[in-house]
MIKOLSE-676043 format. One record per residue (C-alpha): residue in three letters; x, y, z negated. Coordinates in steps of 0.5 Angstrom, whole numbers, plus 500, padded with zeros to 3 digits. Example, Ala and Ser with C-alpha at 12.3 -4.5 7.8 and 13.67 -1.06 7.14 Angstrom:
2
 type   x   y   z
  ALA 525 491 484
  SER 527 498 486
***
This chain:
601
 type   x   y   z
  UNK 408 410 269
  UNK 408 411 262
  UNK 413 416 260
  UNK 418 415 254
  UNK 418 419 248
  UNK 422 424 246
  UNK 427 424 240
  UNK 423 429 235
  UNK 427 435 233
  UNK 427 434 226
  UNK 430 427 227
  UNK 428 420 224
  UNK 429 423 217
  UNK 425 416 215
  UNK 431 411 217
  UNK 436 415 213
  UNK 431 415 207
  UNK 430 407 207
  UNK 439 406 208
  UNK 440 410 202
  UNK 434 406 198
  UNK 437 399 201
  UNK 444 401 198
  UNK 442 403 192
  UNK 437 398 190
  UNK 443 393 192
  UNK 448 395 189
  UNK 443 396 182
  UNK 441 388 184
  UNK 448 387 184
  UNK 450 390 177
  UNK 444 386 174
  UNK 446 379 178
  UNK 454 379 175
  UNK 452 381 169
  UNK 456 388 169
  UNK 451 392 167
  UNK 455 397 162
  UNK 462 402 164
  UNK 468 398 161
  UNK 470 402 156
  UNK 476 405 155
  UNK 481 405 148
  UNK 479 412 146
  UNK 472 410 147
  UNK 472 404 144
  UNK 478 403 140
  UNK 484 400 140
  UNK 492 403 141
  UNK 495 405 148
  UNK 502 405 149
  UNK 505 409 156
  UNK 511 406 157
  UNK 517 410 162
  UNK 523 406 166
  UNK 528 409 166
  UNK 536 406 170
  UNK 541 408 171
  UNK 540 407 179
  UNK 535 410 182
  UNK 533 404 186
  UNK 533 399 181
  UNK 526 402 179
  UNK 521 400 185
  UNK 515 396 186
  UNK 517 390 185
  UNK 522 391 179
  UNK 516 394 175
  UNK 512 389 177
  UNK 516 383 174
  UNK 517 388 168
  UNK 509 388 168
  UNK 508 380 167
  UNK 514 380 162
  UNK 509 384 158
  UNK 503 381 159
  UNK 506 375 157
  UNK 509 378 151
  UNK 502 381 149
  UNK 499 374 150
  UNK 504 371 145
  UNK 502 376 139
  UNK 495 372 140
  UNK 492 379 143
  UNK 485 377 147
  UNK 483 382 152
  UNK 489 387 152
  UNK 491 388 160
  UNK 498 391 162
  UNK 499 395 169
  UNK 502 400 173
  UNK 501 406 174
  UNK 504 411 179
  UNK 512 409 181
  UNK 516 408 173
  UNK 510 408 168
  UNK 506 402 165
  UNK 500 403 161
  UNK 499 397 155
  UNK 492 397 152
  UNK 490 393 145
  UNK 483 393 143
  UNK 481 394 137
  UNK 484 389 132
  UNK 490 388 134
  UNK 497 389 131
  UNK 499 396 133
  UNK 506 397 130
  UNK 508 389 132
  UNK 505 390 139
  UNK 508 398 139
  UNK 516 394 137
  UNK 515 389 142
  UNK 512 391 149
  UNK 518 397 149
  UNK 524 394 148
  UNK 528 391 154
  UNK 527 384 157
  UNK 534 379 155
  UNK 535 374 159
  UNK 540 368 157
  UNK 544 362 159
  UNK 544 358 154
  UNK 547 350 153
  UNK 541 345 151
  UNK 543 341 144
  UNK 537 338 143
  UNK 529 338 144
  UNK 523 334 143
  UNK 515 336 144
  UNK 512 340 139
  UNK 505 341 135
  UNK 503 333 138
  UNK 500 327 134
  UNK 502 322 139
  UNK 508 320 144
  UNK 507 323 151
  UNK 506 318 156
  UNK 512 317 161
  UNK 510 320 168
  UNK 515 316 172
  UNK 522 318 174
  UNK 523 325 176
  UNK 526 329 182
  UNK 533 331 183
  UNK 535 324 178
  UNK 542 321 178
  UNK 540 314 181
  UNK 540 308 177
  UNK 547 306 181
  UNK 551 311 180
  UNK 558 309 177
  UNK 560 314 172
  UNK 568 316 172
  UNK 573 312 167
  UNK 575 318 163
  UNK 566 320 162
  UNK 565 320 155
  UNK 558 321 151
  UNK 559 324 145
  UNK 551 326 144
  UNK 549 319 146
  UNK 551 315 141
  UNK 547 313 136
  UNK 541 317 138
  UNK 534 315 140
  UNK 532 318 148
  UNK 524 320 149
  UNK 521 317 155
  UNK 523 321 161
  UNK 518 326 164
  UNK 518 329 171
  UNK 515 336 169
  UNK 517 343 171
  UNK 521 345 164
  UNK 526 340 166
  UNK 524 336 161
  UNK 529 330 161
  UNK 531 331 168
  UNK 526 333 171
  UNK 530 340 174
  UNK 537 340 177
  UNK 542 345 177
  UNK 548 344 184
  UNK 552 348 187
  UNK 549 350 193
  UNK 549 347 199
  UNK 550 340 196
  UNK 544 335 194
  UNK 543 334 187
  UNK 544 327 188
  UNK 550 328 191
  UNK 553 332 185
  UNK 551 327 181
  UNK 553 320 184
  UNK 560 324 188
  UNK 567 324 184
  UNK 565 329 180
  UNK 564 327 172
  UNK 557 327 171
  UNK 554 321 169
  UNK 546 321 169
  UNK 542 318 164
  UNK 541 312 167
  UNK 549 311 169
  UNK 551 311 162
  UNK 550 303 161
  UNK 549 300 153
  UNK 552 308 150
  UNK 544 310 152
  UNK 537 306 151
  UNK 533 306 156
  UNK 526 309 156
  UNK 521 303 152
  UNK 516 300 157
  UNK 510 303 152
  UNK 510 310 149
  UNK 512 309 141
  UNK 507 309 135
  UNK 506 315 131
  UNK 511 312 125
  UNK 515 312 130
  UNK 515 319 133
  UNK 521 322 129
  UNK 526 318 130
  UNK 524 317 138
  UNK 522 324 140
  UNK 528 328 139
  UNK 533 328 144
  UNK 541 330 143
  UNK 543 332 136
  UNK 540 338 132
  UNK 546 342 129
  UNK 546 342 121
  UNK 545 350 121
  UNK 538 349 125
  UNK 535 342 122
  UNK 530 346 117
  UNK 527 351 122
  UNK 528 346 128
  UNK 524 341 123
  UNK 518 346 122
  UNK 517 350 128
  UNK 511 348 131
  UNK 511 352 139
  UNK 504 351 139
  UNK 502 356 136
  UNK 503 363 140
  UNK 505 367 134
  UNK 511 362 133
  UNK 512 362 140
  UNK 514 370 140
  UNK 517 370 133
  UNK 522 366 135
  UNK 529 370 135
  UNK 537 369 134
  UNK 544 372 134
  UNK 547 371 142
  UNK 554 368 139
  UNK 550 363 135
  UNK 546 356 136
  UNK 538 358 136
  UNK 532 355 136
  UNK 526 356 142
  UNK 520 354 145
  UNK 518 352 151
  UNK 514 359 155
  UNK 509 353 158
  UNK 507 347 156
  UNK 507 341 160
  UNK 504 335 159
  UNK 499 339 154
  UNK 505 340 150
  UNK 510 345 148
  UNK 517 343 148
  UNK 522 346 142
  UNK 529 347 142
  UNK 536 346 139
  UNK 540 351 143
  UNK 547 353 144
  UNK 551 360 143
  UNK 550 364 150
  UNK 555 362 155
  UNK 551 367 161
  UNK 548 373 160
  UNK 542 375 166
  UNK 546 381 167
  UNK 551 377 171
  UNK 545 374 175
  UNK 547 380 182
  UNK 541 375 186
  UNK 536 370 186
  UNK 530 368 191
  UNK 526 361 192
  UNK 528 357 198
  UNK 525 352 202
  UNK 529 346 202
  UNK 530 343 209
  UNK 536 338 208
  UNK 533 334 204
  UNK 526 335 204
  UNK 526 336 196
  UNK 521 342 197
  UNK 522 350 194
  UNK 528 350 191
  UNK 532 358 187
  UNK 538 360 189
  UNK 542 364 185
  UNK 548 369 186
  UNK 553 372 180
  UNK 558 377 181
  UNK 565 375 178
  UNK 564 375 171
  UNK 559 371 172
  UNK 561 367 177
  UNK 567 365 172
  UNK 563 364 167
  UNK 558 359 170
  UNK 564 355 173
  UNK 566 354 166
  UNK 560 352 162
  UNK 557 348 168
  UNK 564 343 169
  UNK 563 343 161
  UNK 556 340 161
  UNK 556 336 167
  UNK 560 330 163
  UNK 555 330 158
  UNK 549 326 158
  UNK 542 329 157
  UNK 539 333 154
  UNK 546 336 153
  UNK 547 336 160
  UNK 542 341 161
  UNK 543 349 161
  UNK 536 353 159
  UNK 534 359 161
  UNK 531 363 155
  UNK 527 369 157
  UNK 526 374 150
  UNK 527 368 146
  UNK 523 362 150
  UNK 526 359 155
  UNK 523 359 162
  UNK 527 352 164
  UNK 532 348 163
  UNK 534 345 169
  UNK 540 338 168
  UNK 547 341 170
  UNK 550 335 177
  UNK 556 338 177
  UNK 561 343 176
  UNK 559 350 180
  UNK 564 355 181
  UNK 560 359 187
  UNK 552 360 188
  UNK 548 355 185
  UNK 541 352 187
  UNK 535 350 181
  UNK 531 345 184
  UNK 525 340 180
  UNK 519 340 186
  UNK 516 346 185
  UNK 511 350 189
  UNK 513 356 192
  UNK 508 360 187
  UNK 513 357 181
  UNK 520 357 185
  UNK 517 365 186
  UNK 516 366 178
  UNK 522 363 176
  UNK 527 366 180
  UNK 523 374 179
  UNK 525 372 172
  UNK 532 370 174
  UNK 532 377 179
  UNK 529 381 171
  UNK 536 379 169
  UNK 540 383 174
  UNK 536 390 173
  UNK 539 395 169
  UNK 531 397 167
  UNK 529 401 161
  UNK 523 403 157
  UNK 521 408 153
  UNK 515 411 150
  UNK 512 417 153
  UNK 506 415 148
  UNK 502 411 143
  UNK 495 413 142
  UNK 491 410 136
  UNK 483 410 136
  UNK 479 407 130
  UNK 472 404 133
  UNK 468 408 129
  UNK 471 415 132
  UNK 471 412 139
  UNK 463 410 138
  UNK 464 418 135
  UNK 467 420 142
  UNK 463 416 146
  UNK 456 419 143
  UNK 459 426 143
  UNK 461 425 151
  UNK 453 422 153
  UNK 450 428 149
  UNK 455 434 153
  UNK 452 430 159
  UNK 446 430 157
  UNK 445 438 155
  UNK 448 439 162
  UNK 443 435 166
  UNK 437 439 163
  UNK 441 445 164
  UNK 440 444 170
  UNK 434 441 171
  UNK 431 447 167
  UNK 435 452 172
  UNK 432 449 179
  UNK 425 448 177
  UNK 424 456 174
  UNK 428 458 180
  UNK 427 454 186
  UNK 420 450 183
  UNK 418 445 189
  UNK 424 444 191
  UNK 427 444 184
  UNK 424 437 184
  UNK 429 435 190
  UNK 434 437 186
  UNK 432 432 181
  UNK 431 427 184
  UNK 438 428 189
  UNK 441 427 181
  UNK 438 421 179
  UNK 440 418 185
  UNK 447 420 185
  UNK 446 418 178
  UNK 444 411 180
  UNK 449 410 184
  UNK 455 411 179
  UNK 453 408 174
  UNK 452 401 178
  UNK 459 403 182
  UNK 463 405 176
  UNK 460 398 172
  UNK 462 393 178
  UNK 470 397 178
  UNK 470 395 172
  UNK 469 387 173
  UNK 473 388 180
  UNK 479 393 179
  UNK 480 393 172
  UNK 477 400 171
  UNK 475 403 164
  UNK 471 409 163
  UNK 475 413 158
  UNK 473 420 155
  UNK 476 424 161
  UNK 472 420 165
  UNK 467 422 162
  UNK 469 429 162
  UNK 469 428 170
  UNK 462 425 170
  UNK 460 432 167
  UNK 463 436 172
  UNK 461 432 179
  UNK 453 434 175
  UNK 456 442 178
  UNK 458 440 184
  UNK 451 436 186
  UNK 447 441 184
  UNK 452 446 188
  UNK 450 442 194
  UNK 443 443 193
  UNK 443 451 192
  UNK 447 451 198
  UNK 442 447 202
  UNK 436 451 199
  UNK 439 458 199
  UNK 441 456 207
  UNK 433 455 209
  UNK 430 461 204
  UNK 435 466 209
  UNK 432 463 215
  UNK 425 464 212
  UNK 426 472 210
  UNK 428 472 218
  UNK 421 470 219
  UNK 423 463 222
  UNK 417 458 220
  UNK 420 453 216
  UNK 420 446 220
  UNK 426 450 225
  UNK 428 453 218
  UNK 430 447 215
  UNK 434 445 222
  UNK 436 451 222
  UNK 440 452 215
  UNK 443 445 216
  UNK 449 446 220
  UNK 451 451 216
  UNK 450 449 210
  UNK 452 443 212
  UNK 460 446 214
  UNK 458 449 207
  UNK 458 443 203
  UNK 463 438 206
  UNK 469 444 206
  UNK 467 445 199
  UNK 467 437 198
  UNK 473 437 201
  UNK 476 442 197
  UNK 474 437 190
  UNK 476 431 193
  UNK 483 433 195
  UNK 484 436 188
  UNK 482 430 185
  UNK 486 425 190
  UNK 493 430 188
  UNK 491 429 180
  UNK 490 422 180
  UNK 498 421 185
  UNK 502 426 180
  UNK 498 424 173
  UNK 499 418 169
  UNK 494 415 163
  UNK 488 418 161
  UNK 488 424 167
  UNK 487 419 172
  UNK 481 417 169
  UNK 478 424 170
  UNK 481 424 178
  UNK 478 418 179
  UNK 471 420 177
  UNK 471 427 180
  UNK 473 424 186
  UNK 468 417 186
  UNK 463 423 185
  UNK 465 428 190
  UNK 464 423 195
  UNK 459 420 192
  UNK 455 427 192
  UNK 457 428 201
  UNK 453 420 201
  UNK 447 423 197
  UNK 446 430 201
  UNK 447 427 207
  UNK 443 421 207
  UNK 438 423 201
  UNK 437 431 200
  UNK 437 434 207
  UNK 431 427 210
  UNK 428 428 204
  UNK 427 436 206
  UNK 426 436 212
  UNK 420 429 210
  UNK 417 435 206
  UNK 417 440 211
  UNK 412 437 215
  UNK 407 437 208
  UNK 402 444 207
  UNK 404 444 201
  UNK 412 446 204
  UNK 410 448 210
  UNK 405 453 208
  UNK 408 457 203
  UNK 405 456 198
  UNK 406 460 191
  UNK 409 454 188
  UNK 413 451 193
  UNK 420 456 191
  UNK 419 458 199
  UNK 414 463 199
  UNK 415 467 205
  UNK 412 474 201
  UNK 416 472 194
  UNK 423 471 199
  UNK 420 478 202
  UNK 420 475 210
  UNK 420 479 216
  UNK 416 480 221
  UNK 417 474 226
  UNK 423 475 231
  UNK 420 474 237
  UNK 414 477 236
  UNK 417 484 234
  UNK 422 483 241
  UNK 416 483 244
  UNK 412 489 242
  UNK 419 493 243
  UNK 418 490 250
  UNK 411 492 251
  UNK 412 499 248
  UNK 419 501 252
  UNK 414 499 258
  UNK 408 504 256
  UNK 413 508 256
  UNK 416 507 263
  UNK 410 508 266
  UNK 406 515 262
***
């Protein structure tokens, strides 16, 4: 019966060699296969400005992860609208929001705009038409939340904007373009609110005082009678002619007094174009919003649906505005809510609200969870000022970059030249344990910054510097490990296995120690320091990865050599340059033999 084979003393140091061969040459096809073969560069390295923005509020507990996180889409949004390509906004830490502009953006515009705090306002619709198109946009059919074409409006309803002026195809769309959205009070339908007792004819009930959409969408010579809705105030006429809302820049620019009509842009478009409106004095501030959150519609199967809750002066307010504005007809039916100067929404009034108000217009849950983060920003008493603001030229970034890779480089001949003089033949295993752990970073670091958003600025570099210390540390602690077995006069096989659980315990304290310094760093710091962190502890566990599974199989492989396994001169483990002693079994036995001769003279 043929018996099994023993697991050999020395391990399958093979095994762990081909899984760190696999996993590099994968993570280096990956690299290769997506395209992200180079480190996303920071701004300090690649130019550009770095605004750090702190919150601050009066209540603690305004500032969390969901008010910042709001707060971050607002300046994304803002950034985008100054015609920015590539800048990113994110969190960092509990109150701080980094803002990175590449290299040609406007520093000082960028700098005005991302610190200043988000208004949010309620404002009356007076007017609106598409902005920026060459033709009539194509009626989409008759939209939710419409009062229904049998409604009978009240004897005392009067139509102020409808006479005269020349209506534009209804359009279901998200904006509330026509009435596209409705604003009730909540707990009631919107078709209820517009076909009760209460004073709010719909486009459709108003008889012969307003047109009905043509069957045919008009020409191009039509467009400037027909495409305006509502009446433009004389103040705003020129600057409601001119603006065109498809330009970001114009977008962005478009600002006014709180007590005053004011001319804005649609944030979206819809129907591939953007909307540009007339729109009254502020009647409700965002500040007065104590509460607003997306629902699902379950009475009448609309869909999601917003709810919102004021607090007393804001609920007096609504009250007022919103009876005032469910007697018109639309668009100056519609309340619109202007979000830094664009509007979000401009959902139609049904009927006069004196409580908690419910937005609806068919949206998806996705929409209704915008909208009402929006409406929610409002309410939050958030601040931000700039902690810093950093400017780098492209060409001291390309300086800083080549100044990094140099100071690397002198460092890893350093140490290359100190382990082929000191250690010699296994000098050669510490090299080829850093262009492994070289490797590795690399490709890791290229798919973070595809993946995460991860940059690679100066202290990063810096951290990649320092983690060519603490690789080259593993080594000499390894190697120093089996030289102390060898002076005991161990042969180098059980040497080798000898030296490893000690240095073994060695090196994971120490890995440990970096590692968790590294991990308190990148919690406690904010900006660029992070980047430091976060290099010197991806590296620190690296370093663990390569010692264990490159290093220590591929030293216990070459033990088996003669070149190693002899002593040869050139092999750093010489037993007569280390000064070995005489083997501890052999010496144990002549003292044995001796103290027996001994015994018996």
């Amino acid at each position: 019966m043929a018996t099994p084979k023993s697991r050999p003393r020395d391990g399958y140091p093979g095994r762990a060699l081909a899984l760190i061969l696999v996993v590099t040459v994968g993570l280096v096809a990956l690299m290769f296969g997506t395209g992200n073969t180079k480190p996303r560069l920071g701004i300090d390295l690649a130019g550009g400005t770095s605004i750090t923005l702190t919150a601050k509020s009066s209540d603690p507990k305004a500032v969390n992860k969901a008010s910042m996180d709001i707060a971050t889409g607002i300046i994304e949004r803002r950034v985008n609208g100054m015609g920015v390509s590539e800048a990113e906004v994110q969190t960092q830490g509990d109150n701080t929001i980094i803002v990175n502009i590449p290299k040609g953006g406007d520093r000082q515009n960028a700098a005005d705009q991302v610190g200043t705090t988000a208004k949010l306002f309620f404002r009356p619709v007076l007017a609106v038409a598409p902005s920026g198109v060459t033709a009539a946009p194509v009626p989409s059919g008759t939209p939710s939340g419409a009062a229904s074409p049998g409604a009978t409006p009240s004897a005392g309803a009067t139509t102020p904007a409808a006479a005269g002026t020349p209506s534009a195809p209804a359009s279901a769309t998200k904006q509330g373009r026509a009435v596209g959205e409705a604003l009730a009070a909540e707990g009631a339908s919107p078709t209820a609110a517009a076909t009760g007792a209460s004073t709010a004819p719909s486009a459709a009930a108003t008889g012969s005082a307003a047109p009905s959409a043509p069957a045919t969408p008009p020409s191009a010579a039509d467009l400037s009678a027909a495409m305006t809705q509502g009446t433009v105030p004389p103040e705003l006429a020129a600057a409601f002619a001119a603006v065109d809302c498809s330009k970001p820049e114009v977008r962005a620019a478009q600002t006014g007094p709180e007590d005053k009509p004011v001319v804005a842009c649609s944030q979206k478009a819809e129907n591939g174009y953007y909307e540009k409106l007339a729109l009254g004095p502020v009647a409700v501030k965002g500040s007065d919003v104590s509460k607003a959150q997306p629902s699902l519609d379950t009475q009448t199967g609309a869909g999601w649906q917003v709810q919102l809750q004021f607090n007393g002066a804001g609920t007096d307010a609504f009250s007022a505005v919103t009876g005032k504005l469910a007697t018109q007809t639309p668009p100056n039916n519609q309340f619109a809510i202007v979000l830094d100067n664009q509007v979000v929404s401009h959902p139609q009034v049904n009927g006069p609200i004196a409580g908690n108000a419910v937005i609806t217009g068919r949206f998806t849950q996705a929409e209704a969870q915008d909208l009402s983060n929006v409406l929610g920003y409002g309410a939050l008493p958030l601040e931000f000022t700039k902690s810093d603001i950093t400017t780098v030229s492209p060409a001291l970034g390309s300086d800083q970059l080549k100044a990094g890779l140099v100071a690397g480089l002198i460092g890893m001949v350093l140490v290359v030249a100190y382990s082929l003089i000191y250690y010699r033949g296994l000098g050669l295993v510490s090299i080829a344990g850093l262009i492994v752990s070289a490797i590795l970073t690399y490709s890791i670091m290229s798919l973070l910054g595809a993946g995460i958003g991860f940059a690679l600025n100066l202290p990063a570099v810096c951290g990649a510097i320092v983690a060519i210390g603490i690789t080259a540390d593993s080594f000499i602690v390894y190697f120093e490990r089996i030289r102390d077995e060898v002076r005991e006069g161990a042969p180098l096989r059980p040497a080798v296995q000898r030296a490893w659980p000690r240095a073994r315990r060695t090196i994971l304290v120490s890995d440990f120690v970096s590692f968790l310094c590294a991990a308190v760093l990148y919690v406690v710091s904010v900006g660029k320091v992070q980047g430091f962190a976060f290099t010197l502890g991806l590296t620190t566990a690296l370093d663990v990865v390569v010692i264990f599974l490159f290093t220590k199989p591929l030293i216990t492989v070459l033990a088996r050599r003669k070149f190693f396994l002899n002593g040869h001169p050139w092999s750093g483990l010489d037993p007569k340059r280390l000064g070995a002693r005489p083997p501890l079994r052999s010496s144990r036995r002549r003292s044995s033999s001796s103290s027996a001769a001994v015994k018996e003279a």
